[in-house]
C-alpha positions as CSV (number, residue, x, y, z in Angstrom):
1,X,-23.9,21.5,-4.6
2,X,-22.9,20.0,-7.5
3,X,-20.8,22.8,-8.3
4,X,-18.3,21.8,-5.1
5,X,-18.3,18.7,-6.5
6,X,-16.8,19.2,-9.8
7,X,-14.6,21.4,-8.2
8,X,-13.1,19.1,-5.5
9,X,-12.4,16.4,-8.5
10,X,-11.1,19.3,-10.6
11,X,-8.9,20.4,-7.3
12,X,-7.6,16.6,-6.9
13,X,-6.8,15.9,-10.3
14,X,-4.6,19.3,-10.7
15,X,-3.2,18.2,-7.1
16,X,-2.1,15.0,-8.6
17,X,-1.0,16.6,-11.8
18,X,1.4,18.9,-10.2
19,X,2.8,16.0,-8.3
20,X,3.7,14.4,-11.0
21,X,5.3,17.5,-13.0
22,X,7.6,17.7,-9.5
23,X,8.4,14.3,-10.2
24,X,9.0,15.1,-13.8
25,X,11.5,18.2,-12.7
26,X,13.3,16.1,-9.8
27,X,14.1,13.5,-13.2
28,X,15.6,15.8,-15.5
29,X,17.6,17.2,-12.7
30,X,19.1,13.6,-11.3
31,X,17.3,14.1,-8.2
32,X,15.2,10.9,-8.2
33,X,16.2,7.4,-9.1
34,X,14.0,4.8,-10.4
35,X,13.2,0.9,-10.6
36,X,13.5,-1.7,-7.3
37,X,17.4,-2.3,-7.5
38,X,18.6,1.5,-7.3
39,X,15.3,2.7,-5.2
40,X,16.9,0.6,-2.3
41,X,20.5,1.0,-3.0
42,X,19.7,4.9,-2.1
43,X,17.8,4.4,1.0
44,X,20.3,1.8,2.6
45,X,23.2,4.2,1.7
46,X,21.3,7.1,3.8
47,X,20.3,9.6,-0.1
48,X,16.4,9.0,-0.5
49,X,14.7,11.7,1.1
50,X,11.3,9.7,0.0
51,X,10.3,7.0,-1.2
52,X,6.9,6.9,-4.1
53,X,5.5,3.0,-4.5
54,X,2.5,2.7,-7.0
55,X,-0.9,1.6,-6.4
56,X,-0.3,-1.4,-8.6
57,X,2.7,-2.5,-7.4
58,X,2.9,-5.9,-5.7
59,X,1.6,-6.4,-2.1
60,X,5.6,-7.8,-1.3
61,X,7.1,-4.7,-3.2
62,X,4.8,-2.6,-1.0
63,X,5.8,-4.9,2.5
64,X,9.7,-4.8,1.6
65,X,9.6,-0.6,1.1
66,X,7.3,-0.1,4.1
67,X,9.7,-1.9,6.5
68,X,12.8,-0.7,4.5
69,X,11.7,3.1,5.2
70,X,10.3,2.7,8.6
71,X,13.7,1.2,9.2
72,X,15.8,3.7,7.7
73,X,13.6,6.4,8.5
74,X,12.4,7.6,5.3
75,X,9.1,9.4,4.2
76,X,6.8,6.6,1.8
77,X,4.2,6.8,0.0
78,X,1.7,4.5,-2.1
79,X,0.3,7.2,-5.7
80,X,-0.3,6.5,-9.0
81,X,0.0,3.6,-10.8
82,X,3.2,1.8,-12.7
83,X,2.2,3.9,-15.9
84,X,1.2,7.2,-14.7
85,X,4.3,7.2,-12.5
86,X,6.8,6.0,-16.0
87,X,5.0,8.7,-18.1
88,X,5.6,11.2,-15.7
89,X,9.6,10.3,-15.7
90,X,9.0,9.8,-19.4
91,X,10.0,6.3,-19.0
92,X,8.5,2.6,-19.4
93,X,6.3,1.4,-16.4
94,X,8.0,2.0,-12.9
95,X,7.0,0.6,-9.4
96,X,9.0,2.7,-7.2
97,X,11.4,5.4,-7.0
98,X,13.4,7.5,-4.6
99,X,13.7,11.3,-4.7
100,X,17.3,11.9,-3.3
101,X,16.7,16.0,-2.9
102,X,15.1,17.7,0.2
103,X,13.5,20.8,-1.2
104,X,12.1,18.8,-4.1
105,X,10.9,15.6,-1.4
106,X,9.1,18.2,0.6
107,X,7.0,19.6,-2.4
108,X,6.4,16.9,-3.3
109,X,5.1,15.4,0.3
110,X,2.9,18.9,0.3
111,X,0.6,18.0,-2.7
112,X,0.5,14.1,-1.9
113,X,-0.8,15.1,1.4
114,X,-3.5,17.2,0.1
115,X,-4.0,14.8,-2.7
């Protein structure tokens, strides 16, 4: 019993840790843009594919990228927190970003789902 235990925290933490490396790889290859200002340029122009808010982020940061996605039709998402999420861009603290490729969004959605 204790055994599945340790292993279902063991299984989250390495689901949330490969999350993040995606999010690392969609950086260094310009497909996923950072901070408030260019997070909504790309989903009013029609490029974000998804759209990652932190835990920590402000409850009207949240409200304004819920309705702006459900308006624009665009997968979002609350993980992480404003550190883990700028670490993981190797970056300064970031509340939201935008991953603006297809293949990368959808392995991404995969392990946030299971996470």
């Amino acid at each position: 019993m204790r055994y599945t235990r340790i292993c279902k925290r063991s299984l989250k933490k390495t689901v949330k840790n490969k999350a993040f490396s995606l999010l690392g790889i969609a950086n260094r290859g310009r497909n996923l843009v950072s901070g408030e200002f260019m997070t909504e340029k790309m989903v009013k122009s029609h490029k974000a594919y998804m759209v990652i808010v932190a835990e920590d982020a402000s409850d009207n940061t949240k409200k304004m990228f819920k309705n702006m996605c459900d308006f624009y039709k665009v997968s979002y998402y609350v993980f992480g927190t404003k550190e883990e999420l700028g670490h993981s861009l190797g970056k300064e603290m970031r509340a939201s970003l935008a991953v603006t490729d297809q293949g990368l969004a959808d392995a991404i959605k995969k392990h946030l789902q299971t996470a």
